[in-house]
C-alpha positions in Angstrom: 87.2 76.2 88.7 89.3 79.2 89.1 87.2 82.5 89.7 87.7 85.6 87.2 88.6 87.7 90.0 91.7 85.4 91.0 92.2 84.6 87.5 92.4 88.8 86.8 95.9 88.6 89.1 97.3 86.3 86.0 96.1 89.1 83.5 97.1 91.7 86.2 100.8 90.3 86.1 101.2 89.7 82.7 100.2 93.5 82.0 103.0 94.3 84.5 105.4 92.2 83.0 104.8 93.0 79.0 104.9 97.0 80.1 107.8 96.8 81.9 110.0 95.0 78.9 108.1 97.4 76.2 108.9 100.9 78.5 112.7 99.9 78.9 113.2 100.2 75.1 110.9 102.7 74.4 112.6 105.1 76.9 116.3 104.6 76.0 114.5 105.6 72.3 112.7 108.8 73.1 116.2 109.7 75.0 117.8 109.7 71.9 115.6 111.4 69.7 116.0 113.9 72.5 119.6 114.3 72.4 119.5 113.7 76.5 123.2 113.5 77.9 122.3 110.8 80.5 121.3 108.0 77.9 124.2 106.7 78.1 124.1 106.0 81.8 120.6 104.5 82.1 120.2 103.1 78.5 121.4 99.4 79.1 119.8 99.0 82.2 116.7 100.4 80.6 116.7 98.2 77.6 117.7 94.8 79.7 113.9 94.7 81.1 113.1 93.7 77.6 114.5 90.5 78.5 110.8 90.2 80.0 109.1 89.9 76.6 109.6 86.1 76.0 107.7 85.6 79.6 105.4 88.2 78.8 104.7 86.2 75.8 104.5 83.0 77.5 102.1 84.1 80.1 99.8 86.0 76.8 99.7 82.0 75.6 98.4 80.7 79.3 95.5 83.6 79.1 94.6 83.0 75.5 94.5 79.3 76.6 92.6 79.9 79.0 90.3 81.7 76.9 86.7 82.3 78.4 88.4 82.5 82.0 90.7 85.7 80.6 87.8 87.0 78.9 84.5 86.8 80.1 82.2 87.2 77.0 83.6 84.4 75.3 80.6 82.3 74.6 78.4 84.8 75.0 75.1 84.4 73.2 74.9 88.1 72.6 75.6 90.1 70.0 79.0 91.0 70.1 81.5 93.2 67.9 83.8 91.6 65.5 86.4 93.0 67.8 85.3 90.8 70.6 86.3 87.6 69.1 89.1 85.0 70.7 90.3 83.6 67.5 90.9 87.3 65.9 92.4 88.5 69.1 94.2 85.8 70.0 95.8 86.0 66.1 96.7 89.7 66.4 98.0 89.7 69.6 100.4 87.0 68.6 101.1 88.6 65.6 101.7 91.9 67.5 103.9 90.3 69.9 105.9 88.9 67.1 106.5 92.1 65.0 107.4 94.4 68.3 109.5 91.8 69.4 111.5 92.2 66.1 111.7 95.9 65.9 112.8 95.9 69.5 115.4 93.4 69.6 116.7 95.3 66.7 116.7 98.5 67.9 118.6 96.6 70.7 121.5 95.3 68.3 121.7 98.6 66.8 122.3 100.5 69.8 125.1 98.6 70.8 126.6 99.3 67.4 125.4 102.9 66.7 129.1 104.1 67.9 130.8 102.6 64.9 130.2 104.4 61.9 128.1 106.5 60.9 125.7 104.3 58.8 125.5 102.0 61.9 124.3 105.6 63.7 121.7 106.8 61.3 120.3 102.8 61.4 119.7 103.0 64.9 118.5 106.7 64.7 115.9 105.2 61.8 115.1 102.2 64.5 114.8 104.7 67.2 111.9 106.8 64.8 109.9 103.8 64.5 109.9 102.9 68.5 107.5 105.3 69.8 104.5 104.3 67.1 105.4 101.2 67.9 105.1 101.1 71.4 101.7 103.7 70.8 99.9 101.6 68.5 101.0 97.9 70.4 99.7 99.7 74.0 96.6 100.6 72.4 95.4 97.0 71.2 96.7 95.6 74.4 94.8 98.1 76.2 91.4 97.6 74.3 91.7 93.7 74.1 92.7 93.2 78.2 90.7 96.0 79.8 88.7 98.2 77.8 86.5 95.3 75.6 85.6 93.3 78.2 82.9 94.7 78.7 82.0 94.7 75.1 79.7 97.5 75.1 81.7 100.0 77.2 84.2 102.6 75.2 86.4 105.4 75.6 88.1 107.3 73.0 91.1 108.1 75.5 91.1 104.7 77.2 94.2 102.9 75.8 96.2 106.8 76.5 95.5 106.0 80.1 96.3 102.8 80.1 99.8 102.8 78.7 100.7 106.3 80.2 99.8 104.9 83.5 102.4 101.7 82.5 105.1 104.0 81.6 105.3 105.7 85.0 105.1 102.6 86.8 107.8 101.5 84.4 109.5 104.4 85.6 108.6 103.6 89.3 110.3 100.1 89.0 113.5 101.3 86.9 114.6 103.8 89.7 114.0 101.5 92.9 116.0 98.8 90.4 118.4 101.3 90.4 118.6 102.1 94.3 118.8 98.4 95.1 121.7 97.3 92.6 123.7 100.6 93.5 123.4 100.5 97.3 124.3 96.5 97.2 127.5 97.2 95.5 126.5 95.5 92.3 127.2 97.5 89.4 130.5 97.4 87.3 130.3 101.1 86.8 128.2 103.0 89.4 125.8 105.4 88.2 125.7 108.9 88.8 123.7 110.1 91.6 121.9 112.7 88.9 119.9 110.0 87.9 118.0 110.2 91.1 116.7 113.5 90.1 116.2 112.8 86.4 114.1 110.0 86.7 112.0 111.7 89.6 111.4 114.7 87.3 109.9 112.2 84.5 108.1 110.1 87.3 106.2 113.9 88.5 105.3 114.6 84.6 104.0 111.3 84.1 102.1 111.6 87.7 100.6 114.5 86.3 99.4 113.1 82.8 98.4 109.9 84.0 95.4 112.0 86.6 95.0 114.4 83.3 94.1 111.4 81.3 92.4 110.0 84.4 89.8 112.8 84.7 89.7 113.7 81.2 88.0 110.1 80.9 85.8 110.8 83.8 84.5 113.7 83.2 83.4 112.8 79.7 81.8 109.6 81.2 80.0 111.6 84.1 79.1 114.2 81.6 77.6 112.6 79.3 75.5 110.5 82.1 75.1 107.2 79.5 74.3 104.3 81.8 76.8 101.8 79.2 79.4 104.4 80.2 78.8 105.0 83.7 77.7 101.7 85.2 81.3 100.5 85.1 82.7 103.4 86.9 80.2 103.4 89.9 80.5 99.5 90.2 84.1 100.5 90.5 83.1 103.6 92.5 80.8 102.6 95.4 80.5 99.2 94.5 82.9 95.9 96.0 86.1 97.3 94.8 85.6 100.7 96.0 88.1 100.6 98.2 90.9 99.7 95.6 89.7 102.0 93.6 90.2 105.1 96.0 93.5 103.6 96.9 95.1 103.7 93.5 93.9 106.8 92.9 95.7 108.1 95.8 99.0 106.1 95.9 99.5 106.7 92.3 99.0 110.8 92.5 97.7 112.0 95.7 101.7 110.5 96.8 103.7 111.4 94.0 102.5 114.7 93.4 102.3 115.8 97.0 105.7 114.7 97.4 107.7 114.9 94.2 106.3 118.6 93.5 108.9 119.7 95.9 112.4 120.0 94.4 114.2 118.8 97.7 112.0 115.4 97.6 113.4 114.8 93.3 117.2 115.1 95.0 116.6 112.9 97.8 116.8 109.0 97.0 115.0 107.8 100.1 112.0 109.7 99.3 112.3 108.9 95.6 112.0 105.4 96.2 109.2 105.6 98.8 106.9 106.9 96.1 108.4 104.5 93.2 107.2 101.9 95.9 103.5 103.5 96.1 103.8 104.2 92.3 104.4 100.6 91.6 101.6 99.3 94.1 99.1 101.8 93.0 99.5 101.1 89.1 99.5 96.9 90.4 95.9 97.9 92.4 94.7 100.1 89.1 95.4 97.2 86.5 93.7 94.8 89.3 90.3 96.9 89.6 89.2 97.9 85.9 90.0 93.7 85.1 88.4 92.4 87.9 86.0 95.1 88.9 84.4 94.9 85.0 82.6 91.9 86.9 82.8 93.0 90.3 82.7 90.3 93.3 83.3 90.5 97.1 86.7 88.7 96.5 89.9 91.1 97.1 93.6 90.3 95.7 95.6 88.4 97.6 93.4 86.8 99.7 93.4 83.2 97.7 96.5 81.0 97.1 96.4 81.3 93.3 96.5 85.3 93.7 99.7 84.7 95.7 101.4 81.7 94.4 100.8 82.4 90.6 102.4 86.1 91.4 105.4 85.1 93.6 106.0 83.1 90.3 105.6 85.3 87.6 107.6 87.7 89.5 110.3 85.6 90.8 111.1 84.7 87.1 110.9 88.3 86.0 113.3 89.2 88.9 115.8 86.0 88.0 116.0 86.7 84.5 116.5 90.8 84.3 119.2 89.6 86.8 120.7 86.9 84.2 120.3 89.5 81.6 122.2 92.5 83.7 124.9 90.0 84.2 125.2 89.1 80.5 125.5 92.8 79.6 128.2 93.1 82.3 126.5 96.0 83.9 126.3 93.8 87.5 129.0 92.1 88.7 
């Protein structure tokens, strides 16, 4: 019998996975409602990660499978919400994954289009509207189902905010060392600008600084109010086994960045740009990790077990092969 804490790495990687095909599409979106000149160098890249989704599915059909495993108060013979119950969640997570697959593979085909005429533009603009609620209102029953509920008794009103900000700046994280890697290998067709460096770094410091506004905005409402429901989960976190992680996330994901990217020499420089994508990525991996695992704290660490490291050398070995496939399709690597 797998334990929950190796089992979390599954629901760890699959977060990682779904976030980083949702983000790609939901940024070249907001880019465009924006008006920002440099969509058009980053907006294919961006919108091949959502060539992740059908693995992101497949891997949301091994944890509802698994069932009691992914979510501890299955079988529970307390009371429980009607939101804590595996065939409702397992129904409208499908469901979700069904109709936010559909508005984003057509905002997709539009895109590609939106140059034609101006019908096929003002489609795409209309597709581009609905992205953002989309992505808002998907991330939030994600968030609630994954992390937040299970515990089914803990809640916080700005929960599934810092959940999917903190997924957008890792998504952010991963897109520009993505970036580094395929242009200093030679890979591209068409090369991008070295701008892009700077642009993404800017976006990477603002989301720093919202994800540790949302970050303490939920912990100082939970330490304020001083309810043991509230707080329990936070000191296990805290001082408990997986205090450790817990301190470490919080620094590599803004002690770093901030620190670093705050500067405006460090946002024009790509070697240190990277550096703290690296931490970012790591950080958000470790922060995912603890509030799954740590909702049931045990001595056992990530990593340290052969499922932690075989199930995620395959989940992300797949990821990696098929954003490559799709960046070839798209002809943007050679």
């Amino acid at each position: 019998m797998i334990s929950f804490a190796s089992w979390s790495v599954l629901t760890v990687d699959f977060l990682v996975v779904l976030h980083l095909s949702l983000a790609g599409v939901t940024l070249a979106a907001l880019l465009h409602l924006v008006n920002a000149k440099w969509r058009f160098d980053i907006r294919l890249l961006s919108v091949a990660f959502f060539s992740l989704f059908p693995l992101a599915f497949l891997l949301l059909l091994v944890l509802l499978f698994g069932g009691s495993m992914t979510f501890p108060w299955v079988g529970s013979f307390e009371t429980l919400p009607r939101w804590n119950n595996l065939g409702f969640l397992a129904a409208r997570e499908v469901l979700g994954f069904l109709a936010v697959g559909a508005l984003y593979t057509l905002f997709i085909r539009y895109q590609a289009k939106s140059e034609q005429s101006p019908t096929d533009m003002h489609n795409f603009r209309t597709v581009a509207l609905l992205i953002p609620f989309a992505h808002v209102l998907f991330c939030t029953m994600v968030a609630w189902d994954f992390e937040m509920t299970l515990l089914p008794d803990w809640e916080s009103s700005i929960y599934a905010m810092y959940h999917f900000v903190s997924a957008f700046g890792m998504f952010l994280a991963v897109l520009v060392l993505t970036l580094f890697f395929l242009d200093k290998s030679g890979a591209f067709v068409n090369p991008p600008g070295e701008y892009l460096y700077n642009y993404i770094a800017q976006m990477m410091l603002a989301f720093t600084i919202l994800w540790v506004y949302t970050f303490f905005a939920q912990y100082l409402i939970i330490w304020y109010g001083n309810m043991p429901e509230e707080t329990e989960r936070i000191w296990r976190m805290q001082n408990g086994d997986y205090s450790v992680l817990f301190w470490t996330f919080f620094v590599l994901k803004f002690v770093v960045p901030f620190a670093t990217l705050v500067f405006p020499f460090s946002r024009h420089n790509p070697g240190i740009i990277i550096t703290v994508a690296g931490s970012m990525v790591l950080g958000s991996w470790i922060e995912r990790y603890t509030w799954i695992s740590g909702t049931y704290p045990t001595p056992h660490m990530p990593m340290t077990g052969l499922f932690d490291i075989g199930v995620t050398v395959l989940v992300f070995g797949a990821a990696v092969a098929i954003l490559r496939s799709s960046l070839r399709r798209g002809q943007i690597i050679r």
